[in-house]
C-alpha positions as CSV (number, residue, x, y, z in Angstrom):
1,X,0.0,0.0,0.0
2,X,1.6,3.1,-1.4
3,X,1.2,6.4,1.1
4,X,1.3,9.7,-0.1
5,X,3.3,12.3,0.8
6,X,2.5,16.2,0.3
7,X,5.1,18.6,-0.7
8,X,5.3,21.8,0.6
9,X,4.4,24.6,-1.7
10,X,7.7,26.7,-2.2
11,X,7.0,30.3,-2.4
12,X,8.7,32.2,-5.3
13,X,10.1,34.9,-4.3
14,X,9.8,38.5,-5.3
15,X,11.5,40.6,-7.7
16,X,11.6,44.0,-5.3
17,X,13.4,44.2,-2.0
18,X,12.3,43.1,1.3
19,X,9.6,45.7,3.0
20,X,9.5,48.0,-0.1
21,X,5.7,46.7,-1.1
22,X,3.8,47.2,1.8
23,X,5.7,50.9,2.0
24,X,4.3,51.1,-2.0
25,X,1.0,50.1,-1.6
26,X,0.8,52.6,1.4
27,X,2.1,55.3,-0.9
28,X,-0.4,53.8,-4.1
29,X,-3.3,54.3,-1.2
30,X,-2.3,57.7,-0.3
31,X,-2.0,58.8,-3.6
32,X,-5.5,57.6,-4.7
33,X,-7.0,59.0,-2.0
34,X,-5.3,62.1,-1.9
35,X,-6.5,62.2,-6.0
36,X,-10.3,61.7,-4.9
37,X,-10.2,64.5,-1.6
38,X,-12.0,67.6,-2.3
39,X,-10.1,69.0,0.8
40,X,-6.6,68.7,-0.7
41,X,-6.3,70.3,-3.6
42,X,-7.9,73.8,-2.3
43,X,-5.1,72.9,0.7
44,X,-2.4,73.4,-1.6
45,X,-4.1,76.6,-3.2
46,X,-4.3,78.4,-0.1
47,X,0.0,77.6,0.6
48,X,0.1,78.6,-2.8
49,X,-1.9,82.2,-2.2
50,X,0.0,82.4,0.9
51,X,3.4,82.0,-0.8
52,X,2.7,84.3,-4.0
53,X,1.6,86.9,-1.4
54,X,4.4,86.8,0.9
55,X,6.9,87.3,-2.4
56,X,4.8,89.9,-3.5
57,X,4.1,91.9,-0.6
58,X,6.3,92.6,2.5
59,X,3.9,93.6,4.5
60,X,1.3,90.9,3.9
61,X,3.2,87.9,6.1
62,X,3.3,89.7,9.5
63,X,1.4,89.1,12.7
64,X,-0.7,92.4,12.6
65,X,-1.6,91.5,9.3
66,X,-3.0,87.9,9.7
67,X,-4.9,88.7,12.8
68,X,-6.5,91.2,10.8
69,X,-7.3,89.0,8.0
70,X,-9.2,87.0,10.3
71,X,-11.1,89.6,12.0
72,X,-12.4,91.1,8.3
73,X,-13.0,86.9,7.3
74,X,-15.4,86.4,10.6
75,X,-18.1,88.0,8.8
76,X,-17.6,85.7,5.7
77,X,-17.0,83.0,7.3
78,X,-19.9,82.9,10.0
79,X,-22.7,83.2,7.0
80,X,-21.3,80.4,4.5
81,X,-21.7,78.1,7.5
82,X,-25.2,78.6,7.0
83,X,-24.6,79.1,3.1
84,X,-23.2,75.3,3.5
85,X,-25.9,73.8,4.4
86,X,-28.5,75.5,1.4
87,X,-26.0,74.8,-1.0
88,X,-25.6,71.3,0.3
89,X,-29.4,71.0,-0.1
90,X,-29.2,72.3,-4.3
91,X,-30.5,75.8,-3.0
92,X,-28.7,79.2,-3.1
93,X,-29.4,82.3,-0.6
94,X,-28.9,85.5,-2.3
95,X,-30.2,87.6,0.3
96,X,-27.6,87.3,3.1
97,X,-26.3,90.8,2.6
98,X,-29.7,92.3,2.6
99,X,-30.8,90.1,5.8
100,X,-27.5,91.5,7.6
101,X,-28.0,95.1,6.4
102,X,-31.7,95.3,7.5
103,X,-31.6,93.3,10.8
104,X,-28.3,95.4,11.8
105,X,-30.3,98.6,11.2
106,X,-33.4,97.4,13.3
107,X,-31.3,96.3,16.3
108,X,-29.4,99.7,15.6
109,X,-32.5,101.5,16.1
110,X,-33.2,99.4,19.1
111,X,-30.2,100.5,20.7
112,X,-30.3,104.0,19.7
113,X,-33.8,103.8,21.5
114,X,-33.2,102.1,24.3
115,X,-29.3,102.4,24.4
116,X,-29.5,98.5,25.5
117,X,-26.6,96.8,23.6
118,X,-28.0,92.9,24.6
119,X,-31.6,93.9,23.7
120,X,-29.6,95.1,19.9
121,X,-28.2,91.6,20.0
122,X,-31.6,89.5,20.2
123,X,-33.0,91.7,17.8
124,X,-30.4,91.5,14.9
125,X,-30.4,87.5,15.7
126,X,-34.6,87.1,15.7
127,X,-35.0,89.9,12.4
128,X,-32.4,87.4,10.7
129,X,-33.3,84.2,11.5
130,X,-37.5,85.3,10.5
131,X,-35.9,86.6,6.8
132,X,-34.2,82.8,6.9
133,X,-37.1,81.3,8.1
134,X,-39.5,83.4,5.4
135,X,-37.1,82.2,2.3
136,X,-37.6,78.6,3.9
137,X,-41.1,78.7,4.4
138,X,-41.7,80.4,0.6
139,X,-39.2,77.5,-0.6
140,X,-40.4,74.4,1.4
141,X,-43.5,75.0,1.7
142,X,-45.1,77.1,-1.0
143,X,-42.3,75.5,-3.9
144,X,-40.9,78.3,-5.2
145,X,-37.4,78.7,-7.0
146,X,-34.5,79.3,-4.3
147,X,-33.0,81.4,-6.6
148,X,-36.4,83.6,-7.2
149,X,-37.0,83.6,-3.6
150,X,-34.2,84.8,-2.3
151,X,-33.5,87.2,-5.0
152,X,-36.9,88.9,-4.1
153,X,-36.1,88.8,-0.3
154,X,-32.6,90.6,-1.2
155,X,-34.5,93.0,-2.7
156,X,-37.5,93.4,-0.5
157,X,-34.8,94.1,2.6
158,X,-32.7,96.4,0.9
159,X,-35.2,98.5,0.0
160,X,-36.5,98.5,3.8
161,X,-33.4,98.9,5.3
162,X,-33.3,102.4,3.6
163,X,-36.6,103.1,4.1
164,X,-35.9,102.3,8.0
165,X,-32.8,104.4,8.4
166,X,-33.1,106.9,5.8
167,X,-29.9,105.8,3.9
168,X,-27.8,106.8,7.1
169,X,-25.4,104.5,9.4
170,X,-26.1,104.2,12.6
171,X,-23.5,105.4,15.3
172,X,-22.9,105.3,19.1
173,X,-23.6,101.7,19.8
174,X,-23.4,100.3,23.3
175,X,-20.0,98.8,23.9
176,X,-21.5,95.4,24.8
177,X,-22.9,95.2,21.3
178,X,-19.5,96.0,19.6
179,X,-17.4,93.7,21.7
180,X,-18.0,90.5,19.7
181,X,-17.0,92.3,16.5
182,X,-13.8,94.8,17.8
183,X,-12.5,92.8,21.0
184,X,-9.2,90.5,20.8
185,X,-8.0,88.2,23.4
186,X,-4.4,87.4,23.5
187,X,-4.1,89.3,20.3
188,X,-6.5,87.1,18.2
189,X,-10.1,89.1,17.5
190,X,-13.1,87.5,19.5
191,X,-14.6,87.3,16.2
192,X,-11.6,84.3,15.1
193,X,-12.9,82.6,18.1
194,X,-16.3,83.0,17.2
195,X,-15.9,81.7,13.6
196,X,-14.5,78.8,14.7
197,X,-17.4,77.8,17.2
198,X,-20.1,78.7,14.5
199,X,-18.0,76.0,11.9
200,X,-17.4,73.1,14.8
201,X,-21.3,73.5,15.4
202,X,-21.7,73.2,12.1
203,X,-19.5,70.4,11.1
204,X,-21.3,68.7,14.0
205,X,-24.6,69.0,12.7
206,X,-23.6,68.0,9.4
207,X,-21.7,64.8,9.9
208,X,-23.0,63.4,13.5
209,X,-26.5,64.1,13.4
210,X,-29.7,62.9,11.5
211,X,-30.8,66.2,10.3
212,X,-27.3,66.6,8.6
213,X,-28.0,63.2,7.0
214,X,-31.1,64.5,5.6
215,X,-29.7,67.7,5.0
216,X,-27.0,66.0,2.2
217,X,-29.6,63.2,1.0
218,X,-31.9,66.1,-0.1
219,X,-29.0,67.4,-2.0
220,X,-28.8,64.2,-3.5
221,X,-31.8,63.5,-4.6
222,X,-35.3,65.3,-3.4
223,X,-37.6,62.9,-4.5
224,X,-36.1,59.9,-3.0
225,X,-35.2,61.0,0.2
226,X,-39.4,62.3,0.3
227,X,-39.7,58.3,-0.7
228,X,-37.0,57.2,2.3
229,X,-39.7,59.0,5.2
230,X,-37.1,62.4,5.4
231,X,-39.6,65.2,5.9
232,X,-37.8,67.3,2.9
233,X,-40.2,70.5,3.5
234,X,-39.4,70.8,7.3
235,X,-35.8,70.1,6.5
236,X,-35.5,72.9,4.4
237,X,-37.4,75.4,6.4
238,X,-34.8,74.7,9.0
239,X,-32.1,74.5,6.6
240,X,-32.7,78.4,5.6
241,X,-34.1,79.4,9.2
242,X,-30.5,78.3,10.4
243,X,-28.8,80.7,7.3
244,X,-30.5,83.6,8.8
245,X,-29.5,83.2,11.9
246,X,-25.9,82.7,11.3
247,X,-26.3,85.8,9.0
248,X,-27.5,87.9,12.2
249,X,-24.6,86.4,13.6
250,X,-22.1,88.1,10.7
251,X,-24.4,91.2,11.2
252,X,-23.4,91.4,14.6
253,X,-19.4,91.0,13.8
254,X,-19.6,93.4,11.4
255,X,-21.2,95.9,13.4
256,X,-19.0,95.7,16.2
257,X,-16.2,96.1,14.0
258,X,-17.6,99.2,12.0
259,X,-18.8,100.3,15.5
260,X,-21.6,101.5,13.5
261,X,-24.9,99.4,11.5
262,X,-25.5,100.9,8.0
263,X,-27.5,100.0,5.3
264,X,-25.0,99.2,2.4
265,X,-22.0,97.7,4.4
266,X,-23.0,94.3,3.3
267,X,-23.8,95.1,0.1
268,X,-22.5,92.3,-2.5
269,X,-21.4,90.0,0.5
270,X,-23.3,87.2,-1.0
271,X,-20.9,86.7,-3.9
272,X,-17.6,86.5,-1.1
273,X,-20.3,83.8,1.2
274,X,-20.9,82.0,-1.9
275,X,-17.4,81.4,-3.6
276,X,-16.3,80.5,-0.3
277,X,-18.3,77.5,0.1
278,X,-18.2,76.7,-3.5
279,X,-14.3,77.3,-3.7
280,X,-14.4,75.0,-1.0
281,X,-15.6,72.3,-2.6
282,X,-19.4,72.4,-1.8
283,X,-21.1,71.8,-5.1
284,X,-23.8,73.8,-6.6
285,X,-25.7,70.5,-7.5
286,X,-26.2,69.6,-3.9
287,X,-25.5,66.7,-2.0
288,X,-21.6,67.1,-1.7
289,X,-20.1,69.4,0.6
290,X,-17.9,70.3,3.7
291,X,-17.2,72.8,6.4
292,X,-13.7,71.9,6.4
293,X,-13.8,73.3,3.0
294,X,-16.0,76.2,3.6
295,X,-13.7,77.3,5.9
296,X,-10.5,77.0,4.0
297,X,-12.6,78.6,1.4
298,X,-13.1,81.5,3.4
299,X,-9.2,81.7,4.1
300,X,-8.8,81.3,0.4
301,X,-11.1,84.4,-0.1
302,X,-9.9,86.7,2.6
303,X,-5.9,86.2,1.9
304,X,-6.2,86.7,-1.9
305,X,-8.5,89.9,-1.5
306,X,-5.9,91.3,1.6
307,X,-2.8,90.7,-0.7
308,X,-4.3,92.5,-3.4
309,X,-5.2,95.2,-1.1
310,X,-1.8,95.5,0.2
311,X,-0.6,95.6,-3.3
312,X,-2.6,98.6,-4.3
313,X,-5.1,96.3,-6.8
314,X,-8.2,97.9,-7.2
315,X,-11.6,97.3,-5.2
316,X,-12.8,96.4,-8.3
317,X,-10.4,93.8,-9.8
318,X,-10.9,92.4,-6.4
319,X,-13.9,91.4,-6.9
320,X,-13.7,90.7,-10.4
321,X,-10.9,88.0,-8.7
322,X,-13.8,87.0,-6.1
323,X,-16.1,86.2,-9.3
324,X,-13.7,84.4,-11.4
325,X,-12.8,82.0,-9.0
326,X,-16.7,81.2,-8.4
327,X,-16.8,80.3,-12.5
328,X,-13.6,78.5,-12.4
329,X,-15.1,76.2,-9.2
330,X,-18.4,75.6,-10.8
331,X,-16.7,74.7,-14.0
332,X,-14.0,72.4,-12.3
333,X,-17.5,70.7,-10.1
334,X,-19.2,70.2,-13.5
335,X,-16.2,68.3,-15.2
336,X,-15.9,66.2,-12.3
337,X,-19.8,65.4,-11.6
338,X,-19.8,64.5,-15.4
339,X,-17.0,62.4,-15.4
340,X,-18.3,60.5,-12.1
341,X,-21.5,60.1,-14.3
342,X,-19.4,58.8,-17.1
343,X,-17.7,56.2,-15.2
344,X,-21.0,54.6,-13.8
């Protein structure tokens, strides 16, 4: 009786040197995900800005300098984190400047009434958030076009904030009220800090609650997130009630740093709010976005129009800049949403 005997499998070995593949495939990895992050590549363009500008300016890479960049980005950067989340949903809010400009000018004539600077506060926040929560409710509820809504709201509140105040700022304001928007601690304004609490809040709500989950599988597709049991109508009410409250928020910042509410200081602050958080990454197609980006959007934003500033560019070409970079990210987020579409 024959017995068999099993021979052990030899192993061939390999061509590249000991410990180099699991080093490659770790740099293969990297690489691919690096190629797919949103995050990255407007990373790099921010060094890049901050680079160019240091070169071409002497004065733009200095203490003083950066601290002020952030104070004059709080405003910015406090109303795209509301911005985030209508763009996220496929909506757009063109009536954040008008909502700051007219509920600055009511808490304004609160204050100059009652010389109560906490009292200005509430009011700026609760005029806001009711503009927000009127483009939701016309939205949501009675289906109108974002873009027609808010468009007529922008209009509606410019026109009353110069009816209200005559076409004349508002001066004297209760130190309490400009604290948030002039103060620094350790050198760093109040408003920095501020900013970043508004985007952690933010970035919370987005990615570790349900109402963010909604929030981006509206974006993604209305009809069958209605179908999954999300409640799209009350979604979106709260998605634009939450806008104009973080746009009474910017009011506030920006008064306190004006030390003064008038009716056209906001004026064309929507295009700055939007090309941050479409710079950064957010698409105008909805369902894709980040805070993370929005923010180093806003950086993106403030940097380039400071360094132009500082080298005597005009207010204009500044925001010519500002509306350029809005066409070049909507273009770049159209390739890229037809190639994905392509490849499935």
């Amino acid at each position: 009786m024959q017995t068999s005997t099993s021979v052990p499998e030899v192993k061939r070995p390999t061509t590249e040197p000991l410990g180099t593949q699991p080093t490659q495939r770790g740099g293969r990895e990297f690489l691919a995900r690096a190629s797919r992050s949103q995050i990255l590549p407007i990373f790099v363009a921010l060094l890049a800005v901050i680079a160019v500008m240091s070169v071409l300016s002497d004065r733009f890479l200095n203490v003083t300098n950066l601290t002020n960049v952030l104070a004059q980005s709080a405003v910015v950067g406090v109303a795209a984190v509301g911005a985030t989340f209508v763009i996220i949903t496929a909506g757009i809010d063109l009536s954040v400047g008008s909502a700051i400009a007219l509920s600055g000018i009511l808490g304004g004539l609160t204050m100059q009434a009652t010389g109560d600077g906490f009292l200005g506060m509430i009011v700026v926040l609760v005029a806001a958030t009711l503009i927000g929560a009127f483009n939701g409710f016309s939205i949501a509820y009675l289906n109108l076009a974002p873009f027609i809504v808010t468009l007529a709201t922008l209009g509606m509140a410019a026109g009353l904030t110069l009816q209200l105040s005559n076409g004349q700022p508002i001066f004297g304001l209760p130190e309490t009220f400009n604290w948030l928007g002039s103060a620094r601690v350790a050198g760093i304004p109040v408003a920095a800090f501020v900013t970043v609490f508004v985007f952690i809040i933010g970035h919370v709500i987005l990615s570790r609650t349900t109402f963010g989950h909604r929030v981006f599988a509206i974006g993604g597709n209305r009809e069958a997130a209605r179908l999954a049991g999300i409640r799209d109508r009350r979604t979106l009410f709260y998605v634009y009630t939450f806008a104009g409250l973080c746009a009474g928020l910017a009011g506030i910042l920006l008064a306190g740093r004006l030390s003064a509410t008038t009716p056209i200081a906001a004026q064309g602050l929507e295009l700055q709010v939007i090309a941050a958080v479409v710079i950064g990454g957010t698409s105008l197609f909805g369902g894709k976005g980040s805070l993370l980006g929005t923010l180093i959007g806003v950086l993106l934003i403030g940097f380039i129009g400071n360094g132009l500033t500082l080298m005597n560019v005009g207010v204009f070409w500044v925001q010519f800049v500002q509306a350029a970079l809005i066409f070049v990210a909507v273009l770049l987020d159209s390739v890229n949403n037809r190639r994905l579409a392509r490849a499935r």
